[in-house]
C-alpha positions in Angstrom: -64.6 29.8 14.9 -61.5 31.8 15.6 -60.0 29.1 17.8 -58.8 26.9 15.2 -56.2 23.6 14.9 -53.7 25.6 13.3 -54.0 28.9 15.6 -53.1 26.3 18.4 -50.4 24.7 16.8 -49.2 28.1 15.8 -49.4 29.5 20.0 -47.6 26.4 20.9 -45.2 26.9 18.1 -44.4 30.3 19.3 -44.3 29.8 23.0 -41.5 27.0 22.3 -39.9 29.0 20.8 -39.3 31.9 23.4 -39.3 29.1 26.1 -35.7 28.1 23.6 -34.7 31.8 23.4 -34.3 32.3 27.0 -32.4 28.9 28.3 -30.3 29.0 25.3 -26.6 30.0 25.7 -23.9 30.6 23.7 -21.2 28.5 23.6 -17.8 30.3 25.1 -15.6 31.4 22.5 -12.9 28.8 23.8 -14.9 25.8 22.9 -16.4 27.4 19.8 -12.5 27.7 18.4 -11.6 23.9 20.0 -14.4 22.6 18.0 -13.1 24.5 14.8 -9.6 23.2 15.5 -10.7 19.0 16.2 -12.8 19.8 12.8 -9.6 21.2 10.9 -7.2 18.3 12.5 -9.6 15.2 11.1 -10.1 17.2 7.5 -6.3 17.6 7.4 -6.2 13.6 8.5 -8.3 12.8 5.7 -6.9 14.6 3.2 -3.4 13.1 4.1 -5.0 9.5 4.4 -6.6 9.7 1.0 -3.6 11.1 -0.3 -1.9 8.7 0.7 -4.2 5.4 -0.5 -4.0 7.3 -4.1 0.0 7.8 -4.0 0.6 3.9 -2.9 -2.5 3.0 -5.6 -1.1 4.8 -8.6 3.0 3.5 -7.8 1.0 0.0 -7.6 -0.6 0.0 -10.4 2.3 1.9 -12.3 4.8 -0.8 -11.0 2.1 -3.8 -11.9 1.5 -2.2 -15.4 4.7 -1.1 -16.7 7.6 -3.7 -18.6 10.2 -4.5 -16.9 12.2 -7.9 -15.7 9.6 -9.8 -13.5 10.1 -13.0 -14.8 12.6 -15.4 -13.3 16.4 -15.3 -14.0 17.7 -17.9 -16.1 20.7 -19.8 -14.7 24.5 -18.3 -16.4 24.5 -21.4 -18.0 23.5 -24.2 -19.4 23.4 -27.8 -17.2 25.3 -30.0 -19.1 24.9 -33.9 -19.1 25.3 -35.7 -16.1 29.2 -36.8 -15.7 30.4 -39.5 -14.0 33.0 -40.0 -11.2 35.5 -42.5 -10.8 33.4 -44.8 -9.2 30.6 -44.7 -11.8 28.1 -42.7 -9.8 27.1 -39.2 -10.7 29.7 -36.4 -9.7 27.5 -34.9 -7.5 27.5 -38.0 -5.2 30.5 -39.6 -6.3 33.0 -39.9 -3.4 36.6 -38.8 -4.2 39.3 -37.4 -2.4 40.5 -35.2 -5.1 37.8 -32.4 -6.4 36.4 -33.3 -9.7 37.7 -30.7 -12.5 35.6 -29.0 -14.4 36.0 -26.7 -18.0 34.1 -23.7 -18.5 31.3 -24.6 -21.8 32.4 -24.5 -25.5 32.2 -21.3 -27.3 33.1 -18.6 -24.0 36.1 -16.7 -24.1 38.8 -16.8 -21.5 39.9 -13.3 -20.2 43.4 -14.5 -20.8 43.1 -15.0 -24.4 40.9 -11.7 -25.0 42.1 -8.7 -26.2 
């Protein structure tokens, strides 16, 4: 029984194959080089892309982690108690036609008086 599954499969194989040899063509060298140059451009992109997400994730994680003054800044001083105007209402509503005067809190220095 020479004629045999595989002896078939094999002459098929093989006439496939030179039917492929003849009708193929190289590509011209122009597109052969145009395809190496789109392929360079997008590995270039994604090395400057991932480059980029590891730059912005390490300052974010640097800026997140490290000490610093986040926290909120405390007024430069103190409020004090609520004062009255002339008209018994708080100085922040009372009405007055002259400005209500105000001293700086115990225990600061005045620039006049430091030396």
């Amino acid at each position: 029984m020479p004629d045999t599954h595989e002896e078939r499969l094999r002459s098929a194989f093989k006439n496939a194959a030179a039917d492929g040899r003849r009708a193929a063509t190289p590509a011209p060298p122009a597109v052969v080089r145009a395809r190496g140059d789109r392929k360079r451009r997008q590995r270039l992109a994604t090395v400057a892309a991932v480059a980029c997400v590891l730059i912005g994730g390490t300052t974010a994680s640097l800026v997140t982690l490290l000490p610093g003054d986040g926290g909120a800044v405390p007024p430069a001083t103190s409020p004090g108690p609520a004062t009255t105007g002339p008209n018994g209402l708080p100085s922040s509503t009372a009405t007055s036609d002259y400005p209500v005067r105000t001293y700086p809190p115990t225990g600061t220095v005045h620039m006049t008086t430091a030396r």
